[in-house]
Phi, psi and omega in degrees: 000126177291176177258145188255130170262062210282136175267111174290351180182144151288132190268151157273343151276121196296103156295127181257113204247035163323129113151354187274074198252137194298333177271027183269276168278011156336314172278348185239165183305177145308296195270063155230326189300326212277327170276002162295136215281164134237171181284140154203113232066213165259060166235126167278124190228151167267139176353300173257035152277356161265293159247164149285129170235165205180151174068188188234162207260348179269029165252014184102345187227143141278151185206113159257155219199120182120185192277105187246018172321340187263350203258110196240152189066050187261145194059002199262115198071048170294140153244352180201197150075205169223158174216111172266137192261104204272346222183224193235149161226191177283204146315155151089347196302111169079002168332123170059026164286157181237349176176166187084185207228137162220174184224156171232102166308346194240239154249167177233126159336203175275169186055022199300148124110341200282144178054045171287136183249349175202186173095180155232149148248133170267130168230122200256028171228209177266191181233171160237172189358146142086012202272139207053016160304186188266166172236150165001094160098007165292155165253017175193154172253237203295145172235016168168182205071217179251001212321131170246083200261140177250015155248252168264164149224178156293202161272150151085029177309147176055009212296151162077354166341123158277296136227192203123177183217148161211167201219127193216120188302299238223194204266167158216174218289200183264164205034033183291127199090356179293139158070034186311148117253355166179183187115181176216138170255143138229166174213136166240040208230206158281139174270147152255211200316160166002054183294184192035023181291140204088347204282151188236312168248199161088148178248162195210132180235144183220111180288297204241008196207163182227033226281155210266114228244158178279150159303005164224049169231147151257158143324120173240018181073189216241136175221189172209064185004109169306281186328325166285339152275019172265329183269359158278327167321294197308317218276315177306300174315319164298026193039044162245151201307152177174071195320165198278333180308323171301297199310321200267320169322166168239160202208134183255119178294060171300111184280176154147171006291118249243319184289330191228069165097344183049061174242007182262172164216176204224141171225112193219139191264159198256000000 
């Protein structure tokens, strides 16, 4: 039985629920978990001044539960175990994790994702801004696992990725893929403005658009990746969409960034 995390009322004030993780409390009671601080605001409150808590916590899971749009950094520097979001959450989600898996049914706020280094995250609603990004003054954003968004994100998606995957159903924002230095973006939607500007490595598929590429990507003619039908594979087992119409397709091949070395690439299908 997981431990269940009810949000007793939505707040206008933002919770921040850090530290609340599945390798955190495994090991400790209930009424020690009930007493664990979170932020609210700038207030420290225990944990069940907030949520109704209930079930137990040593298999690893977690399940939070009610309108958790206010409630921010559910998963972030998670290392193992699972955390299911039953609804939408905040910011910060899974931020900096090293390992274990969460899903969200609904949507996650900006930053889903950022500078995360293993695990997966699923969000089977959008995401907003930054997601799997650098945070300010970083020198990498995600730098391994997985991010699954099955809808939209925002801008500046994947900005600064080092590795890693991120997979994205639906469209995303402007600058996507800024400053790669390596990693895979797909996307299976639209691009907006000037993805992948900056990029020094890294690949960015683009499925379903033909989007206006910076004057400083070239053209390398049409090819037909291995690796991408491997990494379509991978995306079907994890059940996110990845028609067999991909595997089998060619792709016109864009070297750039061109200002900062041009070794990354575009990859767009025909």
């Amino acid at each position: 039985m997981p431990l269940k995390l009810t949000l007793r009322a939505p707040s206008p004030i933002p919770i921040e629920v850090a530290g609340i993780v599945p390798d955190v409390v495994r090991d400790v009671t209930l009424a020690q978990i009930e007493r664990l601080s979170v932020l609210h605001g700038n207030e420290q409150l225990p944990l069940a001044e907030l949520f109704n808590v209930r079930g137990d916590a040593s298999d690893e899971q977690i399940e939070f539960v009610g309108d958790m749009a206010g409630v921010h950094h559910v998963g972030a520097r998670m290392q193992s175990g699972a955390i299911h979001v039953t609804g939408n959450t905040g910011r910060h989600l899974g931020s900096r994790m090293t390992g274990g898996e969460i899903t969200v049914d609904g949507d996650a706020d900006d930053w889903a994702g950022a500078e995360m280094h293993d695990g997966l995250i699923r969000i089977r609603g959008n995401a907003g801004h930054h997601a799997g990004a650098a945070y300010p003054g970083s020198e990498a954003g995600m730098t391994g696992g997985i991010l699954l968004i099955h809808r939209s994100a925002g801008d500046q998606t994947a900005h600064t990725m080092r590795r890693g995957l991120i997979a994205v159903g639906g469209n995303v924002g402007d600058f996507a893929g800024i400053n790669m230095i390596a990693g895979s973006l797909f996307v299976s939607g639209t691009c907006g403005l000037r993805p992948a500007a900056g990029m020094r490595r890294g690949t960015l598929v683009i499925f379903n658009d033909r989007p206006a590429l910076l004057p400083t990507f070239r053209s390398g003619g049409r090819c037909q990746p291995l690796f991408l039908s491997i990494y379509l594979g991978k995306l079907a087992a994890l059940d996110f969409p990845a028609p067999d119409e991909w595997r089998r397709a060619s792709y016109e091949i864009f070297h750039g960034d061109m200002l900062t070395g041009g070794r990354g690439e575009i990859l767009v299908r025909f």
